[in-house]
C-alpha positions in Angstrom: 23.1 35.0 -26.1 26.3 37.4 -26.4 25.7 39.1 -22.6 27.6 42.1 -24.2 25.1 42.4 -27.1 23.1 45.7 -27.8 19.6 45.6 -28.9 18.8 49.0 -30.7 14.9 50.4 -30.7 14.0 52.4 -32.8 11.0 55.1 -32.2 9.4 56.6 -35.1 6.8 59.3 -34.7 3.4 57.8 -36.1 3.0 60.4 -38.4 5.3 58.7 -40.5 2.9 56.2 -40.7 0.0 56.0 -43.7 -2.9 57.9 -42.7 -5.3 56.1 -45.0 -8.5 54.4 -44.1 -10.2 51.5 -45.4 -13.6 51.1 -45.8 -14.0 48.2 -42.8 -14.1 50.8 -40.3 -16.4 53.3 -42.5 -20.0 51.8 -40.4 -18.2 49.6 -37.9 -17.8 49.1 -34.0 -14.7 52.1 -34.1 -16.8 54.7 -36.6 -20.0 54.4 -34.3 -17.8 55.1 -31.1 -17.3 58.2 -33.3 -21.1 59.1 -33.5 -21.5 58.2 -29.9 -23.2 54.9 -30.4 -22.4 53.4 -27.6 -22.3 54.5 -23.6 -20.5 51.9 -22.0 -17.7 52.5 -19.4 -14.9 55.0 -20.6 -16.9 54.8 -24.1 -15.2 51.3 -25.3 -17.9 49.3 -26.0 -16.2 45.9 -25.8 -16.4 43.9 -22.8 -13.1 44.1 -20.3 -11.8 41.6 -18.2 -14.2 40.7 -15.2 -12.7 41.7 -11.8 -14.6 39.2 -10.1 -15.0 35.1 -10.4 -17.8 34.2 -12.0 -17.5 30.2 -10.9 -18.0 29.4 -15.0 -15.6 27.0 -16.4 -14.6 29.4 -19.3 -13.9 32.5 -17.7 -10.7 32.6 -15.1 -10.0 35.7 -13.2 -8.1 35.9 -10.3 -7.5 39.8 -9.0 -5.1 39.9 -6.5 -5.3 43.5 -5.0 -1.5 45.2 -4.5 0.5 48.1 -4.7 2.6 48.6 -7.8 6.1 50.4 -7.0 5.3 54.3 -7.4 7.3 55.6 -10.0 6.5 57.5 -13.4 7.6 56.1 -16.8 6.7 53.6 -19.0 5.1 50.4 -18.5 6.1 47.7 -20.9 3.5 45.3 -22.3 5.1 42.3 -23.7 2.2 39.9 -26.0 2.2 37.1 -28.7 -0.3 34.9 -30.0 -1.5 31.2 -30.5 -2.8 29.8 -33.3 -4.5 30.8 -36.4 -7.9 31.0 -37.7 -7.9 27.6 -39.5 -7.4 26.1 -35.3 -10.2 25.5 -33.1 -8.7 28.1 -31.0 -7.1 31.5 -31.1 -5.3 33.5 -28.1 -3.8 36.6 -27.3 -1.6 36.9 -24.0 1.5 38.5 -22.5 2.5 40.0 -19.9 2.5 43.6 -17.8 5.6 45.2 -15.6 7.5 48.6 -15.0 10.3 49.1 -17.2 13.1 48.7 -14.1 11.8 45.1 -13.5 12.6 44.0 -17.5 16.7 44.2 -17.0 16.6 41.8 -13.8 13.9 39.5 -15.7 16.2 39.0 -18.8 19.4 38.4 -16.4 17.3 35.3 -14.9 16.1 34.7 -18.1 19.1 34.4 -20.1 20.2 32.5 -16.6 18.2 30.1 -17.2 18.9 29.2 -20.8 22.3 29.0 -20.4 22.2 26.3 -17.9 20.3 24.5 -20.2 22.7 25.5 -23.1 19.6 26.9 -25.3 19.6 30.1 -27.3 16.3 30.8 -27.1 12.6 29.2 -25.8 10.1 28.6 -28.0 7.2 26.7 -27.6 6.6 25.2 -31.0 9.4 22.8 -29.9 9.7 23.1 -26.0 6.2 21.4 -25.9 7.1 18.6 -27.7 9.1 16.3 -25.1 10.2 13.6 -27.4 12.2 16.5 -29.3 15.6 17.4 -27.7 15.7 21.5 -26.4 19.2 21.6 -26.5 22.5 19.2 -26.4 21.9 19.5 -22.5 18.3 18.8 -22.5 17.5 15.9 -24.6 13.8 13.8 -25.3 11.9 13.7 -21.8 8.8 12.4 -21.1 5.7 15.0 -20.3 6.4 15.4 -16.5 10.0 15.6 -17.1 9.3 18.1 -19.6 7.2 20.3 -16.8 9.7 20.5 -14.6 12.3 21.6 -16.8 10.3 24.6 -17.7 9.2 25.2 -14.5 12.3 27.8 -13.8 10.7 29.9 -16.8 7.3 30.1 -15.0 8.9 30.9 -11.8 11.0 33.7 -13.7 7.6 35.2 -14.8 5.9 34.9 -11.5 9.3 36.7 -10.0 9.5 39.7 -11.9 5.9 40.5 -13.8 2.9 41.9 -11.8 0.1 41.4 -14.3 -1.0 38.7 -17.2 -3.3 39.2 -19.4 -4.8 36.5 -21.5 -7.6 36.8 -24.5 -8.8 33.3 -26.1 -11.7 32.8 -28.5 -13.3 29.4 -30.1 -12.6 30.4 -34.0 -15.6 28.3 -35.4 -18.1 30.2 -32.7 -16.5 33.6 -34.3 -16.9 33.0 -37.5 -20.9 32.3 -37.4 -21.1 35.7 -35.6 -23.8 37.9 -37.7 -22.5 40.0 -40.4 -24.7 43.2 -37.9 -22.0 41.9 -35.2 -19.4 41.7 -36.4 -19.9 44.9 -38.4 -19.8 46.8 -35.2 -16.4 45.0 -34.0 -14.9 46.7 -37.9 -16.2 44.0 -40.3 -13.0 41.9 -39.7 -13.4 38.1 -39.9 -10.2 37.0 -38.4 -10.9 36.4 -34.1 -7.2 37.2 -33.7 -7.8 40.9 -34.1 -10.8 40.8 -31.7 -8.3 39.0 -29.1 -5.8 41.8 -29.8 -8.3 44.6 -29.4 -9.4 43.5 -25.7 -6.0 41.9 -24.4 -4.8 45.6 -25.5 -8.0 47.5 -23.6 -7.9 44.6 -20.6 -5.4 46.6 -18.6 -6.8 50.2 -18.9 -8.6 49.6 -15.3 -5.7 49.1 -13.9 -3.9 52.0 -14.7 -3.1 55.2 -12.8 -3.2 58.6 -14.0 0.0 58.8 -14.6 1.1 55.6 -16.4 1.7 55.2 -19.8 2.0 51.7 -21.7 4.2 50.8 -24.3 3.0 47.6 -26.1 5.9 44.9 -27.9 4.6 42.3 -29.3 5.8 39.5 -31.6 6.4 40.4 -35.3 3.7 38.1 -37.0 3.8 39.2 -41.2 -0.3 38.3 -41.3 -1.1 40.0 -38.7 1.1 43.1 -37.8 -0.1 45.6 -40.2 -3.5 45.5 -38.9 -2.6 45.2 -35.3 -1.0 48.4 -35.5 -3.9 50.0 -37.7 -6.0 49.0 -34.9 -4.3 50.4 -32.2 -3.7 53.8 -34.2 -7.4 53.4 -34.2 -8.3 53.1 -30.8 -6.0 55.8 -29.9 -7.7 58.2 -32.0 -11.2 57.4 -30.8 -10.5 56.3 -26.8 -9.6 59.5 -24.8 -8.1 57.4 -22.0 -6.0 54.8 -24.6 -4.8 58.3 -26.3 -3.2 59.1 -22.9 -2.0 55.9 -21.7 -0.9 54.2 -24.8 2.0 55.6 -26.4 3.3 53.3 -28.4 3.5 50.0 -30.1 6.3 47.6 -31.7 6.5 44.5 -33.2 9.7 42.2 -32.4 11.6 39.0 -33.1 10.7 37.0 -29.8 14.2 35.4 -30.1 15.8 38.9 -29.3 13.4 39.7 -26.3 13.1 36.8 -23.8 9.6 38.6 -22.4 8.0 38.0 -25.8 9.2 34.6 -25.1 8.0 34.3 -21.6 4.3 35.6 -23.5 4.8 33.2 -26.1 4.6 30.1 -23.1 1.9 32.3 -21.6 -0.1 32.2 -24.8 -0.1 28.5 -26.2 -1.0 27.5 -22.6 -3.9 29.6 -22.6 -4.8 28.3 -26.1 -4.4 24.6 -25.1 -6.4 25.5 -21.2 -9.4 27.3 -23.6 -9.4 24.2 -25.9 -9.5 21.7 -22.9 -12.5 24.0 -22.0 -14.4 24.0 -25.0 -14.4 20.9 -26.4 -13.6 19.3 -22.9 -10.0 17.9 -24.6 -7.0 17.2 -22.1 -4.0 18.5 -22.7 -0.4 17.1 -21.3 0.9 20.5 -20.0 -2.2 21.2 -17.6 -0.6 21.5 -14.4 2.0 23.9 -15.7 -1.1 26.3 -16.6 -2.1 25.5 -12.8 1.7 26.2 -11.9 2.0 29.9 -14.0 -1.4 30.8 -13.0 -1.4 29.8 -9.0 -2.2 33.2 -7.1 0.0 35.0 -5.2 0.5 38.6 -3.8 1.9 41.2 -5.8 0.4 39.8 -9.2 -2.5 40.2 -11.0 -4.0 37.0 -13.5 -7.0 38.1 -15.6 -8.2 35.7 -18.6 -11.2 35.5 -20.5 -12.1 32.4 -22.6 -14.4 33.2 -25.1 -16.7 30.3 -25.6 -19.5 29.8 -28.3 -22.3 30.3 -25.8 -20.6 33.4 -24.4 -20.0 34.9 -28.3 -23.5 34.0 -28.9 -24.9 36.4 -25.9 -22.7 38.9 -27.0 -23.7 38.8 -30.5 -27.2 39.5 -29.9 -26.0 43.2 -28.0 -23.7 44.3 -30.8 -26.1 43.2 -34.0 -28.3 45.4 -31.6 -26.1 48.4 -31.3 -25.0 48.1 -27.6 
């Protein structure tokens, strides 16, 4: 990383954008919001993060009550995913914090990977300890491994105040009914349904005078319709159409907090799996490391499991 590099962003009215429709949201979950279909809370009709622990093996919330610094701007909202629909698993996580605490994270961040002689952290290759990070950091065994990414979780933990995490068992989604998943837009790929509620997760923690600007990693599959999505939502959720005012897709090489959601998200996808189909996993007590409560920061996560998909399915193929 050249320290005196300048990363330009570039903000484009969405008008700009193509205001054509396709015919998935003609008689599906966002048109019926339209008609008034549904009366849950704030009028979304998908289910938001718990705010209390439920004691279930696949659903982790820990709400931490605190005072965010009082100041009015923009929140930043840094996501990525895990996997794709032809894996047992799919997730959706990143991470929440007030624009003034992104400059100090990145100084820490970039810190780090210096000392370590790395350009960049990805997890594709950081999580496999018998391949060398860097010409600093060479095979390791899984422990060793931990530890050396340990200063990355304690970067988050330092300068974020709230992680959001959406996973969901692919197979289970799939054999959703076609009345379902006709009310969450007639899509058939669970990443979009993680997308949709890791972006709606945080509305109940916002004040009235926040606003929330989403950056996510720049996926080719899955970008277009992300941001179709969120246009959506916009337009039909009066408190989204306040709060939300804008989205951006990124190269997660150039923004370490896309990075810092990227180790976020293929922990959550390997915790959910563990969960599911009662798999271990080699990085389990870094999950327990990230995700350890403490004051100041908020963890909420929601593992969507077949049995919890199925409960669900019977209230949307009804209309609630």
């Amino acid at each position: 990383h050249n320290a005196g590099a300048w990363r330009l962003r570039f903000v484009c009215s969405p008008g700009l954008a193509s205001k054509r429709r396709t015919r998935t949201w003609g008689a599906g979950l966002l048109a019926s919001q339209e008609r008034g279909h549904t009366n849950r809370q704030r009028g979304y009709p998908l289910p938001l993060m718990s705010v209390k622990c439920q004691g279930q093996a696949s659903v982790l919330c820990i709400p931490i009550p605190h005072e965010r610094e009082r100041l009015m701007g923009i929140l930043h909202g840094y996501f990525d995913e895990s996997g794709k629909v032809d894996k047992p698993v799919v997730a959706f996580c990143g991470f929440v914090t007030p624009v003034s605490k992104v400059q100090p994270f990145e100084d820490e961040w970039y810190s780090i990977l210096r000392s370590y002689e790395m350009g960049s952290l990805t997890m594709k290759r950081a999580f496999k300890a018998h391949v060398p990070l860097s010409p600093k950091i060479r095979k390791q065994s899984f422990a060793g491994r931990i530890e050396t990414l340990k200063p990355f979780a304690d970067c988050i933990r330092k300068h974020f105040e709230y992680g959001i995490a959406v996973a969901i068992e692919v197979e289970a989604f799939k054999h959703m009914s076609p009345q379902a998943k006709k009310q969450l837009g007639g899509v058939e790929n669970p990443h979009y349904l993680a997308f949709l509620q890791g972006m709606m997760a945080f509305v109940h923690h916002l004040r009235s005078d926040d606003r929330i600007s989403f950056i996510c990693d720049d996926d080719e599959e899955t970008a277009w319709n992300c941001y179709r999505f969120y246009r959506r939502v916009r337009k039909i959720h009066s408190v989204s159409k306040k709060h939300f005012v804008s989205i951006s897709f990124a190269d997660d090489q150039s923004f370490p907090a896309l990075q810092a959601a990227d180790l976020f998200s293929s922990l959550v996808r390997m915790r959910a799996r563990s969960l599911f189909f009662r798999t271990p996993y080699d990085y389990a007590s870094l999950f327990s490391y990230l995700t350890a409560p403490q004051p100041r920061f908020t963890w909420g996560v929601a593992l969507w499991d077949k049995d919890k998909l199925k409960k669900w399915d019977g209230k949307l193929a009804q209309g609630r």
